[in-house]
C-alpha positions as CSV (number, residue, x, y, z in Angstrom):
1,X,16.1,21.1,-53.2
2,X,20.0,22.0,-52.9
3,X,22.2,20.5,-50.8
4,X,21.6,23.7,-48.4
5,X,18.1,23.0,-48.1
6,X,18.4,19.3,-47.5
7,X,20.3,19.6,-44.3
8,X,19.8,20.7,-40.7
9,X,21.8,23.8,-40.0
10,X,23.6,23.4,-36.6
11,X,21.7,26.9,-35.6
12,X,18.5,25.0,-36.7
13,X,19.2,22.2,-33.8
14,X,20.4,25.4,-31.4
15,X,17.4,27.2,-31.7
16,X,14.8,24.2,-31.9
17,X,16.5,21.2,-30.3
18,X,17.0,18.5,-32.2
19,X,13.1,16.7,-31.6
20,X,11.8,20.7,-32.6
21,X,14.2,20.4,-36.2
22,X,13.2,16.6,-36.7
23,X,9.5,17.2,-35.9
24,X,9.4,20.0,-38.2
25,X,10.8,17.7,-41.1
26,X,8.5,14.9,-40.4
27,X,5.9,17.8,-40.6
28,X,6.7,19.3,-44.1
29,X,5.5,22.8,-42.8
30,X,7.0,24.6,-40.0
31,X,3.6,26.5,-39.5
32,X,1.7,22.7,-39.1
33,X,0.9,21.6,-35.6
34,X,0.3,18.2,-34.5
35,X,-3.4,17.3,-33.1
36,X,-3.2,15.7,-29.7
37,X,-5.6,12.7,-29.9
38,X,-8.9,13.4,-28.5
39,X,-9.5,11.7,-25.0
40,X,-12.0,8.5,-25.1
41,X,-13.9,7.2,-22.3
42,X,-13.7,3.8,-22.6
43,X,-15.3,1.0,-20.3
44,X,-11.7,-1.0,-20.2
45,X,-13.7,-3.8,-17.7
46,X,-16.6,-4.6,-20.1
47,X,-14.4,-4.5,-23.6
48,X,-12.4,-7.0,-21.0
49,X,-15.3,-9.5,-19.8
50,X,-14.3,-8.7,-16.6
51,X,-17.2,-7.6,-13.9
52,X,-16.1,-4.9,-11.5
53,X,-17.1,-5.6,-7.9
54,X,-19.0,-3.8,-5.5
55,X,-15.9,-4.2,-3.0
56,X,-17.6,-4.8,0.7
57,X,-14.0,-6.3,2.7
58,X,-12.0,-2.9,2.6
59,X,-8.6,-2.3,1.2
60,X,-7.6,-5.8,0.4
61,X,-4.6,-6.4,-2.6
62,X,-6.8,-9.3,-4.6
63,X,-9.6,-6.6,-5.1
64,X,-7.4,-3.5,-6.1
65,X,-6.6,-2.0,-2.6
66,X,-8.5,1.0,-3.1
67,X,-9.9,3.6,-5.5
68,X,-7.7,6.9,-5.9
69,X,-9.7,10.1,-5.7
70,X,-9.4,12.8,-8.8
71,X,-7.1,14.6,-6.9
72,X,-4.7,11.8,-7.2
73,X,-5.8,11.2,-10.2
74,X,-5.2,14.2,-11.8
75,X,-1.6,14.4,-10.0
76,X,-0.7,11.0,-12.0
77,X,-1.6,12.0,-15.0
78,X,0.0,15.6,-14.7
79,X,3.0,13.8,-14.1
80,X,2.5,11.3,-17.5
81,X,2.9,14.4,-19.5
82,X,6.5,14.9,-19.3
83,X,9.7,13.3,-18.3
84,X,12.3,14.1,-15.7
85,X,15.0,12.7,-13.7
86,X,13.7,10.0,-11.6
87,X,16.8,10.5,-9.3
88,X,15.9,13.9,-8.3
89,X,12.0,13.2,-8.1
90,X,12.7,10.1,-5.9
91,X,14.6,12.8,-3.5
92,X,12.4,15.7,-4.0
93,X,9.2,13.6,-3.6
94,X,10.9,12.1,-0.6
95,X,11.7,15.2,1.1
96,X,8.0,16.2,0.6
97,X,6.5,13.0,2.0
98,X,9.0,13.3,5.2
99,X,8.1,16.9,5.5
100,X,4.4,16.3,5.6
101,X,4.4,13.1,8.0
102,X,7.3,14.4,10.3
103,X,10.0,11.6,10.0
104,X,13.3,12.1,9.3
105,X,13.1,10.8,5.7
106,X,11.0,8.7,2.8
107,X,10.7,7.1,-0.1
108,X,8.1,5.8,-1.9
109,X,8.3,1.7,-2.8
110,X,6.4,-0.8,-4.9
111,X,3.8,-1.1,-2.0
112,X,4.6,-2.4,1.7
113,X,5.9,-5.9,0.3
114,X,8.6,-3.9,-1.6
115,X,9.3,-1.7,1.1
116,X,10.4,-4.6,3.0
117,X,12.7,-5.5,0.4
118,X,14.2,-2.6,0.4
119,X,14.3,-1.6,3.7
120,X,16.0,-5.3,4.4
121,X,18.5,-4.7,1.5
122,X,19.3,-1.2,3.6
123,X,19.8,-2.8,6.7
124,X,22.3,-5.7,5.5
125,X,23.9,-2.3,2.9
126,X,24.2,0.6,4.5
127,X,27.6,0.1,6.6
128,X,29.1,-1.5,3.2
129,X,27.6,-0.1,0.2
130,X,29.9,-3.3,-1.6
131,X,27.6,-5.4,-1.1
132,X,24.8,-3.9,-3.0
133,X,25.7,-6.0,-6.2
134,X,25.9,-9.4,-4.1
135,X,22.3,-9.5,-3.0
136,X,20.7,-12.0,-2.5
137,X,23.6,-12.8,0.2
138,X,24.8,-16.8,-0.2
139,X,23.7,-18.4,2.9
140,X,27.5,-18.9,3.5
141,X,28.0,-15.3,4.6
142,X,25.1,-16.4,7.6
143,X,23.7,-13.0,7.9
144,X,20.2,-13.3,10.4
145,X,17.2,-11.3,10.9
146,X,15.7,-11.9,14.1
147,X,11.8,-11.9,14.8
148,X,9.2,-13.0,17.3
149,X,8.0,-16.8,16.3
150,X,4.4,-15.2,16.9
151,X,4.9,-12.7,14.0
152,X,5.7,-15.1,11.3
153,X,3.6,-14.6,7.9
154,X,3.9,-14.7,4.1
155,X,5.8,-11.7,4.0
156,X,8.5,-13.5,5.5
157,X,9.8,-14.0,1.9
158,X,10.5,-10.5,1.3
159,X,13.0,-10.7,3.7
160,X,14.5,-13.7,2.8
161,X,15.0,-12.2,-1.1
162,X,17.9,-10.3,0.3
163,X,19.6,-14.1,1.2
164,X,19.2,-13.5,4.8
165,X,18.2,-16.4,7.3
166,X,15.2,-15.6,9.7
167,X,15.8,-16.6,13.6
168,X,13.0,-16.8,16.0
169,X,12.1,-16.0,19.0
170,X,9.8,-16.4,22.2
171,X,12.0,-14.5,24.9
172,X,14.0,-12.0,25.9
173,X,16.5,-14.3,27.1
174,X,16.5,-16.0,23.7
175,X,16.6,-12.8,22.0
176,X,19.8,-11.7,23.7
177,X,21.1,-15.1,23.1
178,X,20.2,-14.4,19.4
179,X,21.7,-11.0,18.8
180,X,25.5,-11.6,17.3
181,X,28.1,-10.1,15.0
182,X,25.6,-11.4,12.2
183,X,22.6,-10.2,13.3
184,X,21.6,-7.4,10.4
185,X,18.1,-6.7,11.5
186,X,15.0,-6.9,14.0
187,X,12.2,-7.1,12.2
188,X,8.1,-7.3,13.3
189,X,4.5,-6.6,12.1
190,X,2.3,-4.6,13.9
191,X,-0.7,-6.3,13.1
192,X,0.8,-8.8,15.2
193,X,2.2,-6.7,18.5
194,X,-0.9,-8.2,20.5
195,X,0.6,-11.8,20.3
196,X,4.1,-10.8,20.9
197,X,6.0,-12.6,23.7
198,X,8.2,-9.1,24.0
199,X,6.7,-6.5,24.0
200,X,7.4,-3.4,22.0
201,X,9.5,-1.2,24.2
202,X,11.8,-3.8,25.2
203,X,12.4,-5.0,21.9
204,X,13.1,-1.9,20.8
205,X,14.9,-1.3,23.9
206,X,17.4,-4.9,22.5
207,X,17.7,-3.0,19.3
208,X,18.9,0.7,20.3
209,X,21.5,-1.3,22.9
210,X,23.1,-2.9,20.2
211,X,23.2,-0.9,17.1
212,X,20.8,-3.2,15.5
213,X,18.1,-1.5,12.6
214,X,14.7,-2.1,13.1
215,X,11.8,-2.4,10.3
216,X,8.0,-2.3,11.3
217,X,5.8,-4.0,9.0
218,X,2.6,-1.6,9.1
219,X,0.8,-1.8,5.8
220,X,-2.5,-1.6,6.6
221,X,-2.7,0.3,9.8
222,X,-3.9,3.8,9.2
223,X,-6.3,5.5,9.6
224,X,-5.5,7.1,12.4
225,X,-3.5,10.0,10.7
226,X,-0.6,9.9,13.1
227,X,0.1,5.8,13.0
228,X,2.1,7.6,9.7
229,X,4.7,9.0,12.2
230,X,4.2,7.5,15.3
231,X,5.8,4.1,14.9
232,X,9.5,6.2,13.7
233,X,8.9,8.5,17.1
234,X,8.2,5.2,19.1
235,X,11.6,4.3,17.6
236,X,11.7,2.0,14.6
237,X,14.5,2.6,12.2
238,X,12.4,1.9,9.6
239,X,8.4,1.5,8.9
240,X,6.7,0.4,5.7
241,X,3.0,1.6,4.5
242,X,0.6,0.2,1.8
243,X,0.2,3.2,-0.4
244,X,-2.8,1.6,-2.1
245,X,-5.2,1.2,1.0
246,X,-6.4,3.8,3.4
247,X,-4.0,6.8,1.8
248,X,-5.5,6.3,-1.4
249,X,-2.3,6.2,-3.7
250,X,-1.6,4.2,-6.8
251,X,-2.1,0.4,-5.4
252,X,1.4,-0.5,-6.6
253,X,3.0,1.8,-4.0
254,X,4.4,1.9,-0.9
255,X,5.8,4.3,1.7
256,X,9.0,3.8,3.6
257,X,9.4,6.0,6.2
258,X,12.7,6.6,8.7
259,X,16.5,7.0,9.3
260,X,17.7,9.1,6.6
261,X,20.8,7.2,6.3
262,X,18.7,3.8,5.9
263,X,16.3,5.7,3.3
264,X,19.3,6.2,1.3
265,X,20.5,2.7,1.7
266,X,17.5,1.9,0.4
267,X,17.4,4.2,-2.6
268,X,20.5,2.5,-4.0
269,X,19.2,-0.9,-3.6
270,X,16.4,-0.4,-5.8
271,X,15.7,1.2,-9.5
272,X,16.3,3.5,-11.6
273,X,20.2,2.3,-10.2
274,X,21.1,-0.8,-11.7
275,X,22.8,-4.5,-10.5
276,X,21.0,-4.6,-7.1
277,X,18.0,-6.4,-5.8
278,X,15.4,-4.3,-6.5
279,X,15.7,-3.2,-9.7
280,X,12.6,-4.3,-10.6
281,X,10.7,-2.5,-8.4
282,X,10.3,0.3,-10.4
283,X,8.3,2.9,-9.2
284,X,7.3,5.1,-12.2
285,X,7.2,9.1,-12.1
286,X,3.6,8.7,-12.1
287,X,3.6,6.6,-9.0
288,X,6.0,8.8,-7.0
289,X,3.7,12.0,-7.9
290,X,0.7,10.3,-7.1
291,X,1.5,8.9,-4.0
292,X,2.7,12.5,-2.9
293,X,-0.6,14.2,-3.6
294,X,-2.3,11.3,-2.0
295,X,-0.1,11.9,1.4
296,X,-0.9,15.5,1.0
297,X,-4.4,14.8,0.7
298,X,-4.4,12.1,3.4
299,X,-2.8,14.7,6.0
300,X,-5.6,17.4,5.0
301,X,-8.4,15.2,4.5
302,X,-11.3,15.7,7.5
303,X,-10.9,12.7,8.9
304,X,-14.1,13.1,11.4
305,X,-16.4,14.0,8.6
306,X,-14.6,10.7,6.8
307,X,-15.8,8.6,10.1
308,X,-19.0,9.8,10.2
309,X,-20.0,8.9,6.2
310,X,-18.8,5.4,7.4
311,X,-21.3,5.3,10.4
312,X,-23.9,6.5,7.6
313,X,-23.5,3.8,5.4
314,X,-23.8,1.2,8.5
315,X,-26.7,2.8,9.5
316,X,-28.7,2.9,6.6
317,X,-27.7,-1.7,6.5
318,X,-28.7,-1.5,10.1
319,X,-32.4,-0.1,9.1
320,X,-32.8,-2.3,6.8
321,X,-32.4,-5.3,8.7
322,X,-34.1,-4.2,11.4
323,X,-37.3,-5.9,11.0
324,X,-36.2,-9.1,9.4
325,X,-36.6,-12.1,12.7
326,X,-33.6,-12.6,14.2
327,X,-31.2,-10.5,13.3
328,X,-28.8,-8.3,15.2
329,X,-26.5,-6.1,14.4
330,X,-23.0,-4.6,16.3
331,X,-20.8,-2.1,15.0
332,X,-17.0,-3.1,15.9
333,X,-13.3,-1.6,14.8
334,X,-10.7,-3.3,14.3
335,X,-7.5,-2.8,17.6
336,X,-4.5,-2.2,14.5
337,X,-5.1,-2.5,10.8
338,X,-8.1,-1.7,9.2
339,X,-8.8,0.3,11.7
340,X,-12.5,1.5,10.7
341,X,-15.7,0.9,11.4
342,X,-16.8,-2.4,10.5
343,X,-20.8,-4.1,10.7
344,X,-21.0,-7.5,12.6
345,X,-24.7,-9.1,11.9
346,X,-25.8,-11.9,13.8
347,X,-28.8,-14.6,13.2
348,X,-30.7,-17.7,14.3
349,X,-29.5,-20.1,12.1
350,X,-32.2,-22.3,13.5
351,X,-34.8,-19.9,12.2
352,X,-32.9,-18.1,9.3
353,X,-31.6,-21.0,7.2
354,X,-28.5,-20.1,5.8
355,X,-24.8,-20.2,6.8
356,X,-22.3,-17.6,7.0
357,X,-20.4,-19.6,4.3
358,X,-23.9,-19.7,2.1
359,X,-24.3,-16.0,2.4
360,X,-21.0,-14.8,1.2
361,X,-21.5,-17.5,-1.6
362,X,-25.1,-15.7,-2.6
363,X,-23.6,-12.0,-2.3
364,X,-20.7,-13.0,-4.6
365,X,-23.0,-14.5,-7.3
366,X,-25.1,-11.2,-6.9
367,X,-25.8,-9.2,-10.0
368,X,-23.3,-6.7,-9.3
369,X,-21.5,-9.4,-7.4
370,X,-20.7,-8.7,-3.7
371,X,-17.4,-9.3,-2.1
372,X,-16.9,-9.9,1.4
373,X,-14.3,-11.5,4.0
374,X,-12.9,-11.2,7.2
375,X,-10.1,-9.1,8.1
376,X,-7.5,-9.1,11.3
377,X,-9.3,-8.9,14.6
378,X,-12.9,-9.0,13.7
379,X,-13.2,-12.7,15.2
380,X,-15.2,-15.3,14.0
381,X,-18.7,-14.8,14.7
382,X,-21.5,-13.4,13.0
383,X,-21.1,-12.3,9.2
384,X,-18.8,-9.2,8.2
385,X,-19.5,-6.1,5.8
386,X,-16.9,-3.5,5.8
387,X,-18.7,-0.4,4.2
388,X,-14.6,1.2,4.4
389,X,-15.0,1.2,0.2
390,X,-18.0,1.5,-0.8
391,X,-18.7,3.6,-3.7
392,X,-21.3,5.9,-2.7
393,X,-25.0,4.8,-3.1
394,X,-23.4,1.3,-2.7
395,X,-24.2,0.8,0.8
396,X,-28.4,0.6,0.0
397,X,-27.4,-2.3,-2.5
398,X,-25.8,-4.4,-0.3
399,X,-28.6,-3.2,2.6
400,X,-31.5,-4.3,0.1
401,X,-29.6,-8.0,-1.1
402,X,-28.6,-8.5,2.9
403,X,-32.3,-8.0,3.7
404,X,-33.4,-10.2,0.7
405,X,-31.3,-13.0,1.2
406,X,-32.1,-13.1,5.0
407,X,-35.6,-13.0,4.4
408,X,-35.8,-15.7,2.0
409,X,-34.1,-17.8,4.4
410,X,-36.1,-17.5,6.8
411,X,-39.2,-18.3,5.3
């Protein structure tokens, strides 16, 4: 081979780009093409030792939110194939997401938790993009997040990541007290408006009089359809979703929907940009493509036709309980998240010798293994199955080991 030969011609890396030239080296032909590996099913949980679950509690994080559908499916791995600028898919897929759901703007977020991060980092940001790079704020600086004392929960923390201090609540007279030149935020959960000591419109009434951004915290609290827009109309600045749960998406994502000028706050306090907060909360193209098709899905889906399958699979547990002593059954849906239909059964634990406690104990050590658990608003009495996501033909396993267990004990 000459020296000629030996190199790559500048037309060569024109023509080909340089990956076309190399690849055609490494190949030693320019006529040989490279085999894409075959696709293998593989059972990922058994090679593992780890026992999937037949998942009777809903869209809960410690059990994998939910399962996408192929159409989501397929969208994520159309979108492993190839790479782009995450910049411009975080605003195209953004614009998308708003344009579906009918709020100003969006951007999809390392599930609800991140979203709060985020959206927190906006609020304290978005007047002074300087300090970006200083978050977590020293607690010098004194910047405050107010919330009702009634709405306190773990997610608390992802507030306080950005350095800000939380102050609490009861009234409005201590909320007007509260609001100062420090204040960056009001920030709730929905799950907890019923406990609230101020109601919604007047705290979002506070807000709007002073210039201060609000952030609604409503991760699990579609269906219905419109909760997606209705909470930005009712006038939070800012809401965040679970992408994982009821929509369907990739469990690791999150939607957070509002202002456009706090969406793009947001966008530069989180990856791909570096030296902020969330950096780490990288959403990958995957993620982002997924979560669209499952929003477009979500807004399409038949949501009465979904409702009634759910009242199906309580029906055929209902049947077969009906003739064990004792038992009764009521169907019941949660007032905010988780906001499907739900199976309540009831028994003489005089007559029927087992606990509540016992019986989730027995289902979980089930052969497939059974989860279930309570979830906000059911209450306390009686024993809860959520049939929400249950594969399908799942709902006559649970039916047969509910009736089997019940009937043991009460012999």
């Amino acid at each position: 081979m000459d020296e000629n030969q030996s190199r790559i011609s500048r037309r060569t890396l024109l023509a080909t780009g340089a990956g076309g030239a190399i690849g055609g080296m490494l190949a030693g032909d320019a006529s040989a093409s490279v085999k894409e590996p075959k696709a293998v099913k593989r059972d990922v949980y058994r090679e593992l030792g780890v026992k999937p679950i037949i998942n009777a509690v809903g869209t809960i994080t410690t059990l994998g939110g939910s399962l996408m559908p192929p159409e989501v499916l397929a969208a994520w791995n159309a979108a492993a194939g190839s790479f782009v600028n995450l910049l411009e898919l975080q605003d195209r897929i953004g614009e998308r997401i708003a344009k579906l759901l009918d709020v100003e703007a969006a951007l999809v977020t390392t599930g609800a938790a991140g979203g709060i991060v985020v959206g927190t980092a906006a609020a304290v940001t978005y007047r002074d993009r300087a300090l970006i790079g200083r978050l977590p704020l020293p607690p010098k600086m004194g910047i405050e997040v107010i919330r009702q004392k009634s709405h306190r929960a773990c997610y608390d923390h992802q507030v306080q990541a950005c350095g800000v201090r939380l102050i609490d609540v009861e009234t409005q007279e201590q909320l007007q007290r509260a609001v100062n030149q420090k204040t960056a935020m009001m920030f709730s959960y929905n799950v907890h408006e019923d406990d609230s000591t101020i109601d919604r419109a007047r705290w979002l009434e506070a807000a709007r009089k002073r210039g201060i951004p609000t952030l609604l915290d409503a991760a699990a609290d579609t269906p219905p359809l419109d909760a997606l827009s209705k909470y930005n109309k009712l006038g939070y600045d800012m809401v965040v979703f679970s992408g994982g749960k009821a929509i369907r998406g990739p469990q690791g994502a999150g939607l957070l929907l509002g202002r456009k000028d706090l969406i793009e706050a947001a966008k530069l306090n989180t990856a791909p940009h570096c030296s902020n907060i969330g950096r780490g909360m990288k959403v990958s193209k995957e993620d982002m493509v997924a979560m669209w098709a499952a929003v477009e899905r979500f807004v399409t889906l038949d949501h009465e036709a979904e409702q009634r399958e759910w009242l199906r699979r309580i029906e055929v547990i209902e049947q077969a309980l009906a003739g064990v002593a004792t038992v009764t059954t009521k169907r019941i849906v949660p007032p905010i998240a988780n906001r499907v239909p739900h199976l309540l059964i009831f028994w003489d634990g005089d007559r029927v010798k087992i606990s509540p406690a016992e019986m989730k104990i027995r289902l979980k050590k089930s052969d497939p293994s059974i989860a279930t658990a309570r979830v906000h608003g059911t209450g306390e009495k009686g024993f809860l199955i959520s049939v929400f996501m249950l594969k399908p033909g799942e709902e006559k396993i649970v039916a047969e080991r509910l009736r089997a267990i019940l009937r043991q004990a009460a012999s």
